[in-house]
N, C-alpha and C positions, 0 to 999 in steps of 0.2 A: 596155255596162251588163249585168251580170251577172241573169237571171232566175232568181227564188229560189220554187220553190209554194208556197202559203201552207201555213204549221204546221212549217218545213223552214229548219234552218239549215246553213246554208254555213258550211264549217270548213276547206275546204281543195280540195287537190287529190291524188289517188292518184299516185304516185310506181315508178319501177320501181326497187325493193330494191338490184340489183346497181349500178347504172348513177347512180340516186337522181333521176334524169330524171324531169320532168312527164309523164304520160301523157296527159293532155290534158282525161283524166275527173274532175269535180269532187266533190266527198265535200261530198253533203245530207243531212244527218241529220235522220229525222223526228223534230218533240220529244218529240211523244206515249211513244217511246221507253226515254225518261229519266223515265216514270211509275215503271221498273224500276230507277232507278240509275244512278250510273256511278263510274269511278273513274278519274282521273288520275293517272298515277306519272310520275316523270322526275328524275333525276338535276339538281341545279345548272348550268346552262347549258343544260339540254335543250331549252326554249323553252314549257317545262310553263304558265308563268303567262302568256305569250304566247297558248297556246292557251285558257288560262280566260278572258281579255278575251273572243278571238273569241267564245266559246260565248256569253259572257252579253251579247254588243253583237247576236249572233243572236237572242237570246230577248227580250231589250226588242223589237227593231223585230215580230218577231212579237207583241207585244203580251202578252209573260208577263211577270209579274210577279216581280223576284228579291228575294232575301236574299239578302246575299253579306257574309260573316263572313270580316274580313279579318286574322288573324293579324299578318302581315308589313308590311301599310301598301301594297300597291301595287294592289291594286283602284281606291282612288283614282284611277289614270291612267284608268279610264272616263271619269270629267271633261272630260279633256284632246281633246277632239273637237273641230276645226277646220275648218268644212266649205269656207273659202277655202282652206284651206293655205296661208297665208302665214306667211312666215320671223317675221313681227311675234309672230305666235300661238304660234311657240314659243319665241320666246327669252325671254320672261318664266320657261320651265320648261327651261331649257336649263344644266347643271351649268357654275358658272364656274371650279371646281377643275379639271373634268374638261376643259374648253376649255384651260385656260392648260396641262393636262398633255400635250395634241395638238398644243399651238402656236401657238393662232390664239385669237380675241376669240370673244366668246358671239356677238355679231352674224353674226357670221361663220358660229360653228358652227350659229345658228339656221339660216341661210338656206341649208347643206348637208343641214340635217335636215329642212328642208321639200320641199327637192329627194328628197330621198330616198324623205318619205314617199310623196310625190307620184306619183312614180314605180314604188313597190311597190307601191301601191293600183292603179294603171292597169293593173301585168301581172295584177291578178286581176278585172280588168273592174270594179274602184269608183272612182267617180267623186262630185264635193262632194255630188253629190243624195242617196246614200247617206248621208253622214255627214250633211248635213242631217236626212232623214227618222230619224234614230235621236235627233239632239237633239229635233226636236219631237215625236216618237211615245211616247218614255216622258221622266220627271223623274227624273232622279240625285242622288244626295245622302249626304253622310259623315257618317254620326252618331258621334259619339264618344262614347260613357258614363264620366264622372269626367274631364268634360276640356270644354273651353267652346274647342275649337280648331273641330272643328266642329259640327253641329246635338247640343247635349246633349241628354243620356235622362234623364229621371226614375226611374230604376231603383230606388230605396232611397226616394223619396219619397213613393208610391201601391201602395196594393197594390188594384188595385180586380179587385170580386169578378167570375166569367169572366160570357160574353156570354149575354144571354138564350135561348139555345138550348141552353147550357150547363150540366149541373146540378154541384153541389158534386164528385158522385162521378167525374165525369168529368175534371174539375180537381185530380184527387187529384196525379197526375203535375207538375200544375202547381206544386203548395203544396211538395211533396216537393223538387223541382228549387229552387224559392226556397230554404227553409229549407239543403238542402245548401249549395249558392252562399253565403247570410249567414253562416254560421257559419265556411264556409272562409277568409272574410275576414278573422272575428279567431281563427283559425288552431285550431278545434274540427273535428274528423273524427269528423260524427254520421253516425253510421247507423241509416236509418231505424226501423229495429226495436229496434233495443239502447241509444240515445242518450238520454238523458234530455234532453239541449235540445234535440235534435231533434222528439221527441215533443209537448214544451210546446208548443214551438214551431208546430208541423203542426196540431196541436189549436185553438190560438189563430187562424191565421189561418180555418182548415174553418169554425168556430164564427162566424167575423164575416162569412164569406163566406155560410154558411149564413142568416145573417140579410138578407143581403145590404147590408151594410155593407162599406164601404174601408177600410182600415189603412192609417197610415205606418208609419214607421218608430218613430217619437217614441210614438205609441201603442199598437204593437208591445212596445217598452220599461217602458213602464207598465204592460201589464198582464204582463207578466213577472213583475213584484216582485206586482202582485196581480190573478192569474187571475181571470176571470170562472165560473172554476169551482170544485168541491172534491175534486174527484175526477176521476183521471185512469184510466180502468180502471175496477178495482172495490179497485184502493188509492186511500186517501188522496193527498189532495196534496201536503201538507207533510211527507209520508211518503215517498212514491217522489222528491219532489223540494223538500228543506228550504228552507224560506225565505233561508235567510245562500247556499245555492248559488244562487237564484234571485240575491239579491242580487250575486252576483257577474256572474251571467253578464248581469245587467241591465245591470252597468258595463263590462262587455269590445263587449258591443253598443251603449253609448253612447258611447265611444270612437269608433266611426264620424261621429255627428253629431258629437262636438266637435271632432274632427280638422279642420283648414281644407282638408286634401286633398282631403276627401270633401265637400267642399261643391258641387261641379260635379256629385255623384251625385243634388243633390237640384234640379238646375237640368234645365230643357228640359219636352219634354211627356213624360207619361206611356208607357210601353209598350205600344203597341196594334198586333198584327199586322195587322190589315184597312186601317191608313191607314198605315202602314210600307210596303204592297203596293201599295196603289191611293190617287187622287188624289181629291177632293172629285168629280169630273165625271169619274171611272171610266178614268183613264191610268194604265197600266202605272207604278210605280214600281221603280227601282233602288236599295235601301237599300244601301248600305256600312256596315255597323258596324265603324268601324276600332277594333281592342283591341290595335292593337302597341305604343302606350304605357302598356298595364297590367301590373302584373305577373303571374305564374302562376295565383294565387288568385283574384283578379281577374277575370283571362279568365275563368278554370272558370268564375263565378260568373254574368258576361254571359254564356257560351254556355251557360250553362245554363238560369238564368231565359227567355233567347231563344227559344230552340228547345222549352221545357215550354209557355210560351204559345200559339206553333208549333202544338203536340199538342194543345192544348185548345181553340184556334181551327178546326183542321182536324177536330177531329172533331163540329163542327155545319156541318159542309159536308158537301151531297149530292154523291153519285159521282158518279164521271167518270170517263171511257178516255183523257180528253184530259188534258193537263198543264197545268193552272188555274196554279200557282207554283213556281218553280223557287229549292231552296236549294244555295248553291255555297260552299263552306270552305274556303280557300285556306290550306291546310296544317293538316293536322291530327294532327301531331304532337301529344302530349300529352294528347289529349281521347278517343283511342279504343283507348288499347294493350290490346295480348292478356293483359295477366298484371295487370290493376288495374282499380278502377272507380273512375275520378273523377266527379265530378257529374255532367259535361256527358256521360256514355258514354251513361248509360237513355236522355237523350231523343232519343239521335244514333240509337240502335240502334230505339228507336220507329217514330223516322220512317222509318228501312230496312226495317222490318217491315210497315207498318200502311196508311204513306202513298198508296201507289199508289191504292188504292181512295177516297181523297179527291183523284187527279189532283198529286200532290205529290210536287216527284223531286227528289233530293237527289246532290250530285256531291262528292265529297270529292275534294280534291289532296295530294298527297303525297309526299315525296322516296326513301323510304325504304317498301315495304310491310310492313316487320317491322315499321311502326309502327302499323298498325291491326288490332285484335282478326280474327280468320277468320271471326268471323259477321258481320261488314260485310263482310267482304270478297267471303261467299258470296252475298251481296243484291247485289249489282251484275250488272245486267244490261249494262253498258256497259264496257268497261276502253277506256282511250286509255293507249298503253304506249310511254312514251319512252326516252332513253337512262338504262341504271341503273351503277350506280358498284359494286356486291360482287354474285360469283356468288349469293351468301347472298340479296340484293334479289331475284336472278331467280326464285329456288328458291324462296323465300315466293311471290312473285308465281304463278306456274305452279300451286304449290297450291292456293293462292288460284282460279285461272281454272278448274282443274277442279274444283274443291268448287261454284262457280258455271255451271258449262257442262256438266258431265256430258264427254259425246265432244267431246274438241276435240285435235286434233294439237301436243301440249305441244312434242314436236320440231321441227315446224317454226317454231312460233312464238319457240322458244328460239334457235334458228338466228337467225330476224330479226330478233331486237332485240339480237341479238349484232352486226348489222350497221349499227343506225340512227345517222343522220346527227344534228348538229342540228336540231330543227324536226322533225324526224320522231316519227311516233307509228304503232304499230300498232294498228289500230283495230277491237277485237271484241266483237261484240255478238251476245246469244243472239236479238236479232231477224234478223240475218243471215246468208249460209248460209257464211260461211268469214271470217277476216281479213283485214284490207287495210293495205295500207302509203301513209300519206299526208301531206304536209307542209302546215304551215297557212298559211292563208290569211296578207295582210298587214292586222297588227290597223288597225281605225278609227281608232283610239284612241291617243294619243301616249303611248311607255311611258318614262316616264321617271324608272321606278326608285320606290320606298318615297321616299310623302312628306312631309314635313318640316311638325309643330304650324303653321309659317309658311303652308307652300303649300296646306295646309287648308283653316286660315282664310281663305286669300287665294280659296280655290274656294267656299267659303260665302258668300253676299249679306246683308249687316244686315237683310234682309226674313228670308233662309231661305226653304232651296226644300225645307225636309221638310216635316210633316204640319201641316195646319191645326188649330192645338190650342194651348190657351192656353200658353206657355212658362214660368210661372212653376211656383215649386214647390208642390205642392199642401198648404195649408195644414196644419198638424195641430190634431188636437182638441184642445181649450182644457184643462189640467192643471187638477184643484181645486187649490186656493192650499193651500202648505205651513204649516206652523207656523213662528213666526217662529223662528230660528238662530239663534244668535250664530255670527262670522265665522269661528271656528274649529271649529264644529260640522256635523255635516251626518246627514240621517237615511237614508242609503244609506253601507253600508260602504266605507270606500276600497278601490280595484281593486286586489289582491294580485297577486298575478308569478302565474301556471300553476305546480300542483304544490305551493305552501305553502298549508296549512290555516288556518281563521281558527277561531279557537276563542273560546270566553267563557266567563270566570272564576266557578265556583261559588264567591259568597260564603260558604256554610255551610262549604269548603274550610277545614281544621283553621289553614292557614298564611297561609290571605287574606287576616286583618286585619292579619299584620304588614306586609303592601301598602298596605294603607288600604282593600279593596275594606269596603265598605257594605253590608249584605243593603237590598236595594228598591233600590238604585241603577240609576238610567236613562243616564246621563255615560257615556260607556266610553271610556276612555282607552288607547289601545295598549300596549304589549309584547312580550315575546318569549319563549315556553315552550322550551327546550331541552332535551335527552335526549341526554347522549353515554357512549360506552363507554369505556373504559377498560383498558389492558390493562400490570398491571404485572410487570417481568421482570428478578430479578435471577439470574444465574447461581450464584454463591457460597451464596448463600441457597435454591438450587433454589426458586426463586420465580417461581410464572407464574400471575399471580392477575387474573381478566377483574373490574370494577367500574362501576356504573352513577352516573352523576353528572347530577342535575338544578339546574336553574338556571330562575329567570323574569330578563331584563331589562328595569327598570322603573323609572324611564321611560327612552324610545329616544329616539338622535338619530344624528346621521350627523357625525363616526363614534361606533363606540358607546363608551358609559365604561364602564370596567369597575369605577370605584366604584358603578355602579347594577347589577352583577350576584348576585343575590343566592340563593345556597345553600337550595334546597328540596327537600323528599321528598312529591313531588306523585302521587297516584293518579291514575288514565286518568280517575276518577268525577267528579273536580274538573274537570275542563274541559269543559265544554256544547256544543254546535253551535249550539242557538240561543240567537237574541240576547234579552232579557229585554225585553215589551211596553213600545210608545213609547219605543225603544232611540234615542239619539242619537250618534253615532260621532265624539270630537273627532280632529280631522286632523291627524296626524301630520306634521314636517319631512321623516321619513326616507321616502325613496324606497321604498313598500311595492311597488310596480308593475313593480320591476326584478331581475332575477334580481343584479345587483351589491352591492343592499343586503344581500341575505341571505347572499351568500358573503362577505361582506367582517364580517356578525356571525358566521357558522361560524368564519371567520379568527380572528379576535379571540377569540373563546372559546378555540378552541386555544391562542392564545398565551397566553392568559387562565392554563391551565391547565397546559399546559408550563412556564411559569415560575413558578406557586404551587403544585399541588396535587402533594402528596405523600404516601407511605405508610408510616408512623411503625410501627417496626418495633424488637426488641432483637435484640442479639448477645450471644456469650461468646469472644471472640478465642483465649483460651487453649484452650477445647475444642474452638472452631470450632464452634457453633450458635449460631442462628436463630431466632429465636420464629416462632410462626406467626401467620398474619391472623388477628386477633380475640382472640390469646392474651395474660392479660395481664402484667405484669410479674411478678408473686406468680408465677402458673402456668410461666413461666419459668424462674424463679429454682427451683423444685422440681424441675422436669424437666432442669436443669443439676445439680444435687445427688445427680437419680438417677446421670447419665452420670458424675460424678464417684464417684460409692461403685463406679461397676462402673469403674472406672480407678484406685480403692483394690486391688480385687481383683484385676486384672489385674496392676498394680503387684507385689502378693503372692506373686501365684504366679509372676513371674520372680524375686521375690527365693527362693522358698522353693526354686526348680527352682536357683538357684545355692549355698546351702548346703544342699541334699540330702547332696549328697556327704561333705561334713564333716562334717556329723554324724550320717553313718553310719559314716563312719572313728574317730569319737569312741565312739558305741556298741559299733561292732566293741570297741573297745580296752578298753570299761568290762567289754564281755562276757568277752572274757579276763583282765581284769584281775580281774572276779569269780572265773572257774574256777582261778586262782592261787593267791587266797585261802581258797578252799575246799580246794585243794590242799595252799596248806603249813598251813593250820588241822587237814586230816584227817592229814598228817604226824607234826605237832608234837602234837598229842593221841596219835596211838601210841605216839609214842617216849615221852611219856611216860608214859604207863600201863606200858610195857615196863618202865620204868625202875623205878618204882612197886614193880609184881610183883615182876619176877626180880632187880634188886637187892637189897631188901631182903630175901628170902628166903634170896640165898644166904649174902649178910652173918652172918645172926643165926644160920642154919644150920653155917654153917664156927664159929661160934664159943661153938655148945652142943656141938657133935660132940667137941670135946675134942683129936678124933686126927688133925686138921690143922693142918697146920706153921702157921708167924704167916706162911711164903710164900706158903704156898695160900690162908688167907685175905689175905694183900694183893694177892695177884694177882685175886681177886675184887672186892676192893675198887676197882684200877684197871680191870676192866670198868665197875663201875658207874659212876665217874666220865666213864669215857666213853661212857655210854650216855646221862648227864646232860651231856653238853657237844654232844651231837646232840640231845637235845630240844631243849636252849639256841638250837642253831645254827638250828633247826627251827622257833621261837619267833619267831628274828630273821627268820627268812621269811616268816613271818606277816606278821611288823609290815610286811616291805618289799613284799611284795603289797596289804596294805591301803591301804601309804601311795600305791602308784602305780592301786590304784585310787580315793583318794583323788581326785587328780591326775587323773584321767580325768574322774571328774562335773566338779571345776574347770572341766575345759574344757565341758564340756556346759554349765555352767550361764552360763559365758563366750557360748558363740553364743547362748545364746538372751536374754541382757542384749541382746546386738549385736542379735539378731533384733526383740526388742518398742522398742527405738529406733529401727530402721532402718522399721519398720510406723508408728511415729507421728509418726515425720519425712514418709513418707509419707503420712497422713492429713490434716496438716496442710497438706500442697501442695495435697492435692487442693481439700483445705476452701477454699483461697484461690481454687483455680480455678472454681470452681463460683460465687464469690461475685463475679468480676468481670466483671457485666454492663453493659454500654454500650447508651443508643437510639442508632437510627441511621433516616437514611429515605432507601427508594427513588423515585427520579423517575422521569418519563417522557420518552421518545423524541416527537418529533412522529408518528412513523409510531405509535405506543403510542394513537393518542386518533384516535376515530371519531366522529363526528357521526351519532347518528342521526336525527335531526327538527329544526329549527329550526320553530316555527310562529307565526303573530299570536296575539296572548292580546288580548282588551278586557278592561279591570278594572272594574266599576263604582266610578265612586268617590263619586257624589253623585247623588241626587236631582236632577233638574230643577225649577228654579225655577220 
């Protein structure tokens, strides 16, 4: 029989590193200790959860009280304590998979597992009397929150306010830890300073706790939509926080009670850490809160409301050097990383900080040390250091130990846990003067693995062996009676999806009444406000023109008609937030609560719009232009007219740059054919003036002179005839210069007949072209049309009766 000093658990025996041999020396750990901490690390296989049993089957029989937050489900095997060890006791808990995989019957495999225990327990000197004295010394027990497998928690059913040694302000942590928990449930990330629900929230329960009044949850709710106060701050209420957001976030948190999942959350007793601990007649308690069938959000939410309680409970407790309660986390992956705050870190890191001085030690387990923040890690005063699976685990780890240890020989410690066996742990504590290598003990407790909703149950007695306390859910306070509804009406807005806006319909809105909205209307019938962009893009047209297109759908149904989509030009001023006094909200078919409805009316819209909406546009094929947006046919048609007179002129001057030439060759010839006629015009006038003169003088002179022969005047005479047959000839030169520059204008006046026909053949082309304009319209692409807003519209449409 193993002798253990009181306040002293047995966890093993010292081991020699090289050899991994018993030394013969047993490892008694004072608890008092673990007022500083500790930390379990170890690898998958290492025998990490093996040695959390040990610890905590040493801390019951010494008479400490545990919490034990069970992650993965295998706490539970504390249960499993056999103090006959007979094969009968374990084959009820003996794997019939894992038998028939070995070869042999569960019977079988029990009664090799009983031998076995049997005999590990005896090489560490325990015997039935041991396992006896830990079933009657402390009461074990599995609570399960959100789950009737074993003792349910009222967690969501009571909020009752902290214990009379407790004041509001010391409970702040507590309220804080709640509110983060409820909201991560329906998947709101408040934080405490910047969150508007979060705030409401904190405020709401301070204020009932202050009074010293309980909350459920169903009360919690109600006064959501109507505060007991009007001011939060030194803002308004319905200012920092509009009534239609209250109304929403009333219904994301009533979605918990109408859920039938969440109905086990309102079953069991209430949360009370002092009877969680201790027994009506002052026996240590072993709580299990198993949360391996919750999910992520979930947990956070129990380990956090858990351990804020913890905080609030522990600090109306007087100090102590002893260890009054022992809290053990069996993996705490996820609740404490170095690079985030989830809910459950503040009260994890409290308790590492604070606890000691209220006798309160907390042991965290772990696979991996990169999984818990360095300021937990530097609060351990205990490390138990198993086999690790990446150098990167060791290398956290070793930080970890000297950020908490100050001098400690990082090398040789890194050496030995480079060498540990199964079942091995290096064991270092700043209460002791160096590390130790030790293998643990053989648990009490039959380990037989994460247990199963079934094996729970089956450990839980229809009495229950948790806390004396009524199990029913605690009642809520009685609602005043509503106004009567009709069956399709309801005076809380239906729950929208996260991220769509619920908006209301300003009646005075220029376009409301073609909806039917009513000024004074109380009815609000649903719809749908839409804002999409538009972008249209013709290349030919150099056309890249962005457009806003609004739309209400009214009324919705699933799916949507797009003969109820109706074309409006609605201002931001027309759609309200809040809902207009004694607002009734009739209830829509369509699925407001689901991101599916709303993408599936974006869908529709698009197609809505893809295959109608288009942008009515002219052309001129012949010029090749485009009108522009906004431009209208008239303005068109003129600015075609312009391009067409400067396509007259252009026309022009390739005709004029092509008879340039000829009718400068035409000029040339009229210019010479001028200097011709000037030519034989000044000719033909000499000659004959010549003629004029000197023939008749000599004529008349030869024939008074008397004494010239009739030869000398005939020979005179045939001069003069030939001086008159070269005027003549001289004349005819005239005529034949004139007539060929006659002939010359001919042709001049020839090209320019050609030229003003060839100009009005051209005017009239142009005239035609300018005149032949077509509409025409561009469409759009689907990638062309962007959604920016879908949102709820309520229309009033009537008066309540």
């Amino acid at each position: 029989m193993v002798d253990i000093p009181n306040g002293h658990l047995f966890l093993g025996g010292t081991v020699d590193p090289t050899t991994h041999e018993r030394t013969g020396t047993d490892i008694v750990y004072d608890s008092a200790d673990l007022t500083t901490h500790g930390v379990i690390v170890g690898m998958t296989g290492s025998g990490k959860t093996g040695l959390g049993i040990c610890l905590l089957e040493e801390a019951l029989l010494q008479g400490i009280p545990t919490l034990i937050i069970d992650p993965k489900g295998d706490m539970g095997n504390l249960l499993l304590t056999f103090p006959a060890l007979a094969a009968a006791d374990f084959e009820p808990w003996i794997d019939p998979v894992a038998a028939e995989r070995d070869g042999t019957t569960v019977t079988d495999a029990a009664a090799v597992t009983a031998t076995r225990w049997r005999d590990g327990l005896a090489g560490w000197g325990i015997g039935p009397d041991r396992i006896e004295a830990l079933r009657t010394r402390a009461e074990l027990a599995v609570h399960t929150p959100g789950s009737t497998a074993g003792i349910p928690m009222n967690i969501l059913g009571s909020l009752e306010p902290p214990a009379d040694g407790a004041s509001a302000e010391l409970a702040t942590d507590e309220v804080e830890g709640f509110v983060s928990g409820l909201l991560g449930l329906v998947g709101i990330e408040g934080d405490p300073l910047t969150s508007r629900e979060h705030i409401l929230l904190s405020n709401l329960v301070t204020a009932a706790w202050a009074d010293g009044r309980s909350l459920d949850l169903a009360t919690l709710i109600a006064q959501v939509q109507q505060p007991p106060m009007r001011k939060l701050g030194v803002i308004d209420l319905d200012t920092f926080f509009p009534p239609a957001d209250r109304a929403q976030l009333a219904l994301q948190l009533n979605g918990l009670l109408a859920s039938p999942a969440f109905a086990a959350w309102l079953q069991g007793p209430p949360l009370d850490i002092e009877r969680l601990l201790w027994t009506a007649d002052g026996r240590p308690r072993g709580a299990v809160v198993s949360i391996a069938h919750l999910n992520d959000d979930e947990r956070q939410f129990v380990v956090t409301l858990l351990l804020s309680k913890l905080v609030t409970w522990m600090r109306t407790q007087s100090g102590t050097s002893g260890l009054r309660a022992l809290v053990y986390m069996d993996e705490v992956f996820g609740f404490v990383p170095p690079t985030a705050m989830p809910p459950a870190k503040k009260p994890i890191l409290t308790i590492l900080k604070q606890a000691r001085a209220f006798g309160i030690g907390m042991v965290l387990s772990t696979q991996n040390p990169v999984d818990i923040d360095y300021k937990a890690l530097s609060n351990a005063g205990t490390w138990m250091i198993g086999r690790l699976q990446t150098e990167r685990d060791k290398g956290r780890l070793l930080d970890g130990l000297a950020s908490a240890s100050g001098a400690v020989d990082l090398g040789a410690i890194d050496a030995t846990i480079s060498g540990l066996a199964k079942r091995e742990f290096v064991l270092h504590s700043t209460h002791t003067s160096g590390p130790e290598v030790f293998t643990t003990r053989w648990a009490m407790s039959y380990l037989a693995g994460p247990l199963t909703r079934e094996q729970i149950s089956r450990l839980t007695e229809p009495s229950g062996t948790g806390p004396e306390l009524n199990t029913g859910p605690t009642p809520a306070t009685a609602a005043p009676a509503a106004a009567a509804l009709a069956d399709d009406e309801s005076s809380v807005a239906p729950q929208v999806v996260d991220g769509v806006r619920s908006l209301h319909l300003d009646p005075a809105a220029p376009w409301a009444a073609t909806l039917g909205a009513v000024a004074g209307g109380t009815r609000l019938e649903p719809a749908l406000v839409a804002r999409v962009g538009l972008f249209f893009d013709e290349t030919a047209a150099d056309l890249r023109h962005e457009a806003e297109w609004e739309a209400v759908v009214y009324p919705i149904g699933e799916p949507i008609d797009t003969e109820n989509i109706h074309a409006v030009d609605y201002d931001d001023r027309d759609l309200l937030t809040d809902a207009p006094e004694g607002a009734v909200y009739v209830l829509p078919d369509a699925r407001l609560n689901t991101k599916g409805f709303f993408s599936d009316a974006e869908r529709t819209l698009r197609d809505h719009l893809y295959r109608n909406e288009t942008l009515a546009l002219f052309r001129n094929p012949e010029l090749k232009l485009y009108s522009r947006v906004g431009e209208s046919r008239d303005e068109f048609v003129e600015r075609c007219r312009a391009a067409a007179d400067e396509g007259v002129d252009a026309d022009a001057d390739k005709l004029r740059a092509s008879l340039e030439t000829k009718v400068d060759r035409v000029r040339d010839a009229i210019a010479k054919a001028e200097d011709k006629v000037r030519e034989a015009e000044a000719d033909a006038a000499g000659r004959g003036q010549e003629e004029m003169v000197s023939g008749v003088g000599d004529l008349i002179g030869s024939l008074l002179g008397g004494r010239r022969s009739v030869r000398g005047m005939m020979s005179k005479v045939k001069r003069a005839g030939s001086k008159r047959r070269m005027r003549e000839k001289a004349e005819e030169r005239v005529r034949t210069a004139e007539n060929r520059l006659a002939e010359r204008v001919d042709d001049l006046e020839e090209l320019e007949e050609e030229l003003a026909e060839t100009l009005e053949d051209i005017q009239e082309d142009w005239a035609e072209r300018a005149e032949a304009v077509e509409e025409f319209t561009v469409g759009l692409e689907k990638t062309d049309i962007s959604v920016s807003e879908v949102s709820l519209l309520w229309i009033p449409t009537s008066p309540r009766a």
